[in-house]
C-alpha positions as CSV (number, residue, x, y, z in Angstrom):
1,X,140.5,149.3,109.4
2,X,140.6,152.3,107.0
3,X,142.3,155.5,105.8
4,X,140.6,158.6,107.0
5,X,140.7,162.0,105.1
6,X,141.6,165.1,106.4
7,X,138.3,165.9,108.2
8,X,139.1,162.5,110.3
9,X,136.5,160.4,108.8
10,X,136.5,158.3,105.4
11,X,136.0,159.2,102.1
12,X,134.1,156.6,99.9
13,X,130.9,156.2,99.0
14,X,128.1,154.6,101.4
15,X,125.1,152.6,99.9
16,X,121.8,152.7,102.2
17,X,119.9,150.2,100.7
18,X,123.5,147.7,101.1
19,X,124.3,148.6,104.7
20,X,120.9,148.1,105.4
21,X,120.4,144.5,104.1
22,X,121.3,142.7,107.5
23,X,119.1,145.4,109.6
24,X,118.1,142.9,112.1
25,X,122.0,142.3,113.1
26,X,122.9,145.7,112.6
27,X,120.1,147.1,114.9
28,X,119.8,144.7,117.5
29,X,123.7,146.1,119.5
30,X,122.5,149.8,119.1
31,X,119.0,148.8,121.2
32,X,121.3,147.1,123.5
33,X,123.5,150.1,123.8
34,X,120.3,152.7,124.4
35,X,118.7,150.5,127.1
36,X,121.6,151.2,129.3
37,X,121.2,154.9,128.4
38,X,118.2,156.5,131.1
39,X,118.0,160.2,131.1
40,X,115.3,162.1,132.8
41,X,113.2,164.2,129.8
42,X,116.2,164.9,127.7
43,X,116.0,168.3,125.5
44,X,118.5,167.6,122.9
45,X,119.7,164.1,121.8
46,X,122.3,163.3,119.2
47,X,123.3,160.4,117.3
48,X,126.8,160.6,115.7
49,X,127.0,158.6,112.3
50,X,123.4,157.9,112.2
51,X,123.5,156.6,108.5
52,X,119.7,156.1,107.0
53,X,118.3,157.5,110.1
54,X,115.9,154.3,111.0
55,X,117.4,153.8,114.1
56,X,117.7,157.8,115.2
57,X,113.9,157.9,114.5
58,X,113.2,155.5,117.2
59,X,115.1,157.6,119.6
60,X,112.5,160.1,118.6
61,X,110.0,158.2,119.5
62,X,111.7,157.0,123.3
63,X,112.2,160.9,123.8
64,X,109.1,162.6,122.0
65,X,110.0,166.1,123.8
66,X,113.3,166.4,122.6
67,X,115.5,167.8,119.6
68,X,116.8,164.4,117.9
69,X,119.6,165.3,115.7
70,X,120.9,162.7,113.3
71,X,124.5,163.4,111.9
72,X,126.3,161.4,108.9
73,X,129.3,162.0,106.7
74,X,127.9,160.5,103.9
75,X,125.7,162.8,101.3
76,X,123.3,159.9,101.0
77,X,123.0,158.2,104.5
78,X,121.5,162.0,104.9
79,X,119.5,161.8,102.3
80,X,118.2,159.0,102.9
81,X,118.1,159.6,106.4
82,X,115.7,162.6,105.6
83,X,113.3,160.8,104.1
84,X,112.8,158.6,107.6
85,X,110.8,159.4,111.0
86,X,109.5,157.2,113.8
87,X,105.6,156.5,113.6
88,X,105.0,157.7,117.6
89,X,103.1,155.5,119.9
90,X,104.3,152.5,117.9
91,X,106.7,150.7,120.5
92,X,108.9,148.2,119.0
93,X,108.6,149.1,114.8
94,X,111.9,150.5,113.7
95,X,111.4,152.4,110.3
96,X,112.7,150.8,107.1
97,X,115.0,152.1,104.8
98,X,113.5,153.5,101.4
99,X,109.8,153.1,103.2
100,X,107.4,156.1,103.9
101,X,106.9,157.5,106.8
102,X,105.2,160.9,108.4
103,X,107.8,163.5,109.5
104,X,108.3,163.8,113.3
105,X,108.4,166.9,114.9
106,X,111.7,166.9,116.4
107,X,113.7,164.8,113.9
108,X,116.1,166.3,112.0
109,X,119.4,164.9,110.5
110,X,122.6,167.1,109.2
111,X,125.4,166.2,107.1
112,X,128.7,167.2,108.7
113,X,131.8,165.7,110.7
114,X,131.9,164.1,113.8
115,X,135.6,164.9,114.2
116,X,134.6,168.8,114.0
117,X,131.1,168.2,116.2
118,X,130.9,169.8,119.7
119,X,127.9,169.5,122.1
120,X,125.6,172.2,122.7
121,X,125.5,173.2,126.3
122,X,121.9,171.8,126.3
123,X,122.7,168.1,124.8
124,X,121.7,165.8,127.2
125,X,122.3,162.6,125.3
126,X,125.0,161.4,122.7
127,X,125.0,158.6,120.7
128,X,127.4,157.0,118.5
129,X,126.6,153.4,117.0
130,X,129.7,151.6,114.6
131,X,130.6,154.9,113.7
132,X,133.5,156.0,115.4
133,X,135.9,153.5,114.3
134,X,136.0,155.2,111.0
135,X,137.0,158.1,112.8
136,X,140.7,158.8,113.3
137,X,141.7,160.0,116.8
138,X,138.0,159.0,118.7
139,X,139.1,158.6,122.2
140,X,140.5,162.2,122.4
141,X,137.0,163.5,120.7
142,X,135.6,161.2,123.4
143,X,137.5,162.8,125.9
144,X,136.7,166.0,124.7
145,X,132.8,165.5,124.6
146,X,132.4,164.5,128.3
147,X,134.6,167.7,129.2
148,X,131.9,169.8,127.5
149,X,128.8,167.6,128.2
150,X,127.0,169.2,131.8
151,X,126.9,167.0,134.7
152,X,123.7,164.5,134.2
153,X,124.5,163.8,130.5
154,X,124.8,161.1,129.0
155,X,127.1,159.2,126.3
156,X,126.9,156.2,124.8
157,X,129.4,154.5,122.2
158,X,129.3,151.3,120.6
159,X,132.3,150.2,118.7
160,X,132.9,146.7,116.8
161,X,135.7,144.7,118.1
162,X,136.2,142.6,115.1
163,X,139.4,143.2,113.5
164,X,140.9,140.0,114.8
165,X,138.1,137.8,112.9
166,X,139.2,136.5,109.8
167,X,137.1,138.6,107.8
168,X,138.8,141.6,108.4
169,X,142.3,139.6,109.0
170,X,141.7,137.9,105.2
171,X,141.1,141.2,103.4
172,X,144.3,142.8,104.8
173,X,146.2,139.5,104.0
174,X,145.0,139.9,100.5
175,X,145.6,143.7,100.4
176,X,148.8,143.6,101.3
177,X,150.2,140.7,98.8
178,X,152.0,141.1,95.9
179,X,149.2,141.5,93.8
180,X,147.4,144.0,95.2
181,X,149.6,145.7,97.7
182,X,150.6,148.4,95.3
183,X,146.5,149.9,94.8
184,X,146.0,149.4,98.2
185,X,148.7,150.4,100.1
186,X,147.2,152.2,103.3
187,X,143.7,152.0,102.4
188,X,143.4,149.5,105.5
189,X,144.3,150.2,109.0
190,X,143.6,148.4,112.0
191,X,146.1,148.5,115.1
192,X,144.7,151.5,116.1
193,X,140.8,151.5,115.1
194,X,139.8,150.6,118.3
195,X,140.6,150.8,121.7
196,X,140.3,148.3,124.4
197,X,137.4,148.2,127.2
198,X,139.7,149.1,129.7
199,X,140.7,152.2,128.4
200,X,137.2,153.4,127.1
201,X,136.4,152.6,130.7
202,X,139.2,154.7,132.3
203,X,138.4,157.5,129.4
204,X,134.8,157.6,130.8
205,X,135.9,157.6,134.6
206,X,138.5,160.6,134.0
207,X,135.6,162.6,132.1
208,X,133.9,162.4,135.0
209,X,131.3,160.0,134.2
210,X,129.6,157.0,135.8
211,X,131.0,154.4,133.5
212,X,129.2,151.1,132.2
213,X,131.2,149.0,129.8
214,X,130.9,145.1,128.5
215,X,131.7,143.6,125.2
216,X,129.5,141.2,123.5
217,X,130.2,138.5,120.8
218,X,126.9,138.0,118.9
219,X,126.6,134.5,116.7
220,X,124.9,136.0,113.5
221,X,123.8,133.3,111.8
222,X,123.1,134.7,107.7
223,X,121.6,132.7,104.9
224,X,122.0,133.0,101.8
225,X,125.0,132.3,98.7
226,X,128.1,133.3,100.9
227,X,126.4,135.9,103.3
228,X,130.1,137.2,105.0
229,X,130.6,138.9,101.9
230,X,127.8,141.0,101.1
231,X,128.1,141.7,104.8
232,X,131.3,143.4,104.3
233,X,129.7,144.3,101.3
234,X,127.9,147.3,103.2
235,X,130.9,148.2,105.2
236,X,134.4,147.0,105.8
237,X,135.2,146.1,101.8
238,X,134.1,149.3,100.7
239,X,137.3,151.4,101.3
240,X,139.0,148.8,99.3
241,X,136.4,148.9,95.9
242,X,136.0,152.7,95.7
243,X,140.0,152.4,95.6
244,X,140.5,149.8,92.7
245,X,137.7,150.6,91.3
246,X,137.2,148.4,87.8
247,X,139.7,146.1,89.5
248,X,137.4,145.5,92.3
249,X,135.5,142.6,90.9
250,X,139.2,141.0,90.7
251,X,140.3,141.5,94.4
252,X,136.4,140.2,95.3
253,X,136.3,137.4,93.9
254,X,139.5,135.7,95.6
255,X,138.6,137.2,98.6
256,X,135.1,135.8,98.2
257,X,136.8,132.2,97.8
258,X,138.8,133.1,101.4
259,X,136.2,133.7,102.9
260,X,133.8,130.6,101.7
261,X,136.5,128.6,103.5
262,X,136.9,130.4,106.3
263,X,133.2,130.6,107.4
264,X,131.4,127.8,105.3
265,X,128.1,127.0,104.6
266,X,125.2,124.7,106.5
267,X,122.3,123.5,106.0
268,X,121.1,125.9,108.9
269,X,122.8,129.0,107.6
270,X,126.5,130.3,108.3
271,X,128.0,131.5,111.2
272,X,129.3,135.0,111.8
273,X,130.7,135.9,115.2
274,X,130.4,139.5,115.7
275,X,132.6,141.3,118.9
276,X,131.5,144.5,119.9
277,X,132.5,147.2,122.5
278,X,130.1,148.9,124.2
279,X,130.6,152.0,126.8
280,X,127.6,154.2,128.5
281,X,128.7,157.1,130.8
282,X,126.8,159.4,132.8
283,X,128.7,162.7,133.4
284,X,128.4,163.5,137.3
């Protein structure tokens, strides 16, 4: 994993247009987080590292009576973010990122911290989607959430579980030789990114909640000339560029030939296992 500033989340510049290149993948586990969350007419709904907002929108559109509130870090996840809403009475269509769209009542989206966020005595739903893994110290914000949240709210957390996978196992290999270990001395982190089910699970109990949590390995299949890289591309590797900066290109491009052998090329595509934790509590 990463280095986090001060606020508790990271510093570096996010790309919407990049992260949003594999939008089927990177939608499909928060829809499969969400199903499992089933509040009665919720007033206020937040999302926690909503990034371009797409995916906030549709929640917008589930609950069309409440105050959805979209928070990023990022100056342009927000801004792009702004620029999105859900088109109501449209079921399934998530919005694209960069496309027009009319503005939802409802819908709004904030830059700020998600270490420094507290919920409003009305929030009745919070979501967080692959966000809190950048964020230092998660379970104790976790802990203190539910402790604030009133009985009948709900949370819902998705985390990715990947830090074994050689992906992420390949660039701290590299970061850490000879070469590079200098520049990038504790830009990665990773022992403690992520917590295991069983102790999100026990974290939800002791908050009081109903607790629902499963993991899910999902077999991406991508196309295109060495897909696993622009992947990380969008997320993961970015720490690492914004810290090299015009020596980038050089840390890419072995890493690029690492990961060519680690997850080759078909004629079908290549194949990108994808482990993600997923936790849902009801506060009782």
């Amino acid at each position: 994993m990463w280095q986090d500033n001060a606020m508790g989340e990271t510093a570096f510049t996010w790309e919407p247009a990049k992260y949003a290149e594999f939008g089927d993948f990177r939608n499909r586990p928060f829809f499969d987080l969400t199903a499992r969350i089933q509040p009665t007419d919720p007033r206020r709904v937040v999302d926690l590292g909503c990034g371009p907002g797409n995916l906030t929108a549709t929640l917008a559109r589930r609950w069309p009576g409440a105050s959805v509130l979209g928070l990023d870090s990022s100056p342009a996840m927000v801004a792009q973010a702004a620029t999105l809403t859900a088109v109501l009475g449209t079921d399934d269509a998530v919005p694209s990122v960069g496309s027009p769209a009319h503005r939802t009542p409802g819908l709004a989206f904030e830059q700020g911290d998600i270490a420094g966020w507290v919920p409003e005595g009305a929030t009745d739903v919070v979501v967080s989607n692959a966000a809190l893994q950048w964020v230092q110290g998660h379970r104790e914000l976790m802990a203190g959430w539910l402790a604030a949240l009133r009985p009948g709210a709900w949370l819902g957390v998705q985390v990715p579980r990947n830090f074994g996978a050689p992906s992420h196992v390949l660039m701290r290999e590299l970061a850490a030789s000879r070469k590079w270990r200098k520049q990038l001395d504790g830009v990665l982190r990773h022992e403690d990114a992520v917590g295991k089910p069983e102790q999100y699970h026990e974290l939800l109990l002791r908050g009081g909640a109903r607790a629902d949590v499963w993991e899910t390995t999902y077999n991406q299949l991508l196309q295109g000339e060495n897909p696993v890289l622009e992947w990380v591309r969008g997320t993961g590797l970015r720490p690492v560029l914004a810290a090299l900066g015009a020596d980038g290109a050089a840390f890419e491009q072995e890493y690029s030939a690492q990961l060519r052998r680690a997850y080759p090329s078909t004629d079908l595509g290549t194949v990108f296992p994808f482990r993600r934790i997923f936790m849902v509590g009801e506060k009782s």
